[in-house]
C-alpha positions, 0 to 999 in steps of 0.5 A: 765348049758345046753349041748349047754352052756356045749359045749361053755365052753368046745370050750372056753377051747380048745381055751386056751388049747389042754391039758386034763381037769383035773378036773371039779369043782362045786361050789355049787348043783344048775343046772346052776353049774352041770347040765353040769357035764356029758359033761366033764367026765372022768374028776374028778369031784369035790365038797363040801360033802354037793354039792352031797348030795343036789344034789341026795336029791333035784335033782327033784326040782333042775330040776323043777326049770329050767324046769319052762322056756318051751325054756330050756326044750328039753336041760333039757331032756338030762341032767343026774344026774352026781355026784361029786365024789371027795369030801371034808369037810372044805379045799381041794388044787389041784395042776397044776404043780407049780400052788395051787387052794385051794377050801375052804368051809366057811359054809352054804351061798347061799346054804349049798354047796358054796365053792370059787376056790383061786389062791393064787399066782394069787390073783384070787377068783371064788366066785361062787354065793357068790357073783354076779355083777350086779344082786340082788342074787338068793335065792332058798337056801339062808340063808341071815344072814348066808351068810353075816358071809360067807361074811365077810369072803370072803372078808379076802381073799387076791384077786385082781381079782374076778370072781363071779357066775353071771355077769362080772369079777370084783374086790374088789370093786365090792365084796365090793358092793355085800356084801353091798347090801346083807347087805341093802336087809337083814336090809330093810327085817329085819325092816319089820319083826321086825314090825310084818309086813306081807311078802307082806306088807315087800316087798312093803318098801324094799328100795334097794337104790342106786342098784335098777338099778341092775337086779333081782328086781323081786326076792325081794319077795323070799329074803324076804320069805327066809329071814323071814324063816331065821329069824324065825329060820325055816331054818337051 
């Protein structure tokens, strides 16, 4: 999130609405997820325990990320670090009026931060970077095995439309796919390591089938080295 991304959201809202902003949600610690938070103060801004922490412990790095695309760096240099400062464990709901969002944490996935946004009467799941359409996942802080155990929970969520972090609203369907590529990424890598296979060796065979069409197939070499630090038992 950018001030210039910060300001279309914000348009997009008073497109829809003149009322208040309520609250301002973060799914997860990553920039593209909170560096847009100061931009909607005096809202409430509300997160996983875990989403403050890394992002007061790892806020430097998380910049540097960004910070690596020169055309990103004159918005990156307005950013604030902006903290959640309404915060929950396991389970939190927010209630609109007559309209239940429950923020619900199932463990450490993509970060040790994720949380989905439910609307139960809805039938509507933000999934945050859970689950992303049309691109293979960012892995800065995934843990893959993890994460599929998150997964398989996720899809218990009764949802018939799903906003993922990246990529266009989808269904089901498209969770069903996210999920599966998840799954092939982790068995290819897996295969390698099992074989004693260098990283690079690893990168080289991992075959993702019929999603080698998706974007993203650049990040197959971080998969692959968060997923041996996975499989090590390096990372937590």
């Amino acid at each position: 999130m950018t001030p210039s991304l910060a300001t279309k959201l914000y348009s997009a809202v008073r497109n829809v609405t003149s009322a208040p902003i309520r609250f301002m949600v973060n799914t997860h610690f990553h920039g593209d997820h909170v560096f847009g938070n100061q931009y909607f103060l005096p809202a409430p801004i509300v997160a996983h325990e875990n989403c403050r922490t890394e992002l007061i412990e790892k806020f430097d790095a998380n910049m540097q990320r960004y910070y690596a695309r020169e055309a990103l760096r004159p918005e990156l240099d307005q950013i604030k670090m902006t903290l959640p400062d309404v915060t929950f464990q396991d389970r939190m709901s927010l209630r609109l009026g007559d309209r239940e969002i429950q923020l619900i944490f199932l463990g450490r996935a993509h970060s040790n931060s994720d949380i989905l946004l439910y609307l139960p009467d809805e039938k509507l799941l933000y999934a945050g970077d859970l689950a992303v359409n049309g691109t293979l996942p960012a892995f800065p802080d995934g843990h893959i095995t993890k994460w599929l155990t998150v997964l398989d929970k996720v899809a218990e969520v009764d949802a018939e439309t799903i906003v993922p972090g990246h990529g266009p609203v989808g269904d089901k369907n498209d969770f069903d796919s996210a999920q599966e590529l998840l799954a092939l990424l982790n068995d290819e890598i897996r295969r390698g390591y099992d074989a004693g296979l260098s990283e690079e060796d690893t990168v080289k065979q991992v075959n993702v089938g019929r999603f080698s069409n998706l974007a993203g197939q650049d990040r197959v070499g971080l998969i692959t080295h968060m997923a041996y630090r996975a499989f090590s038992g390096e990372l937590e």
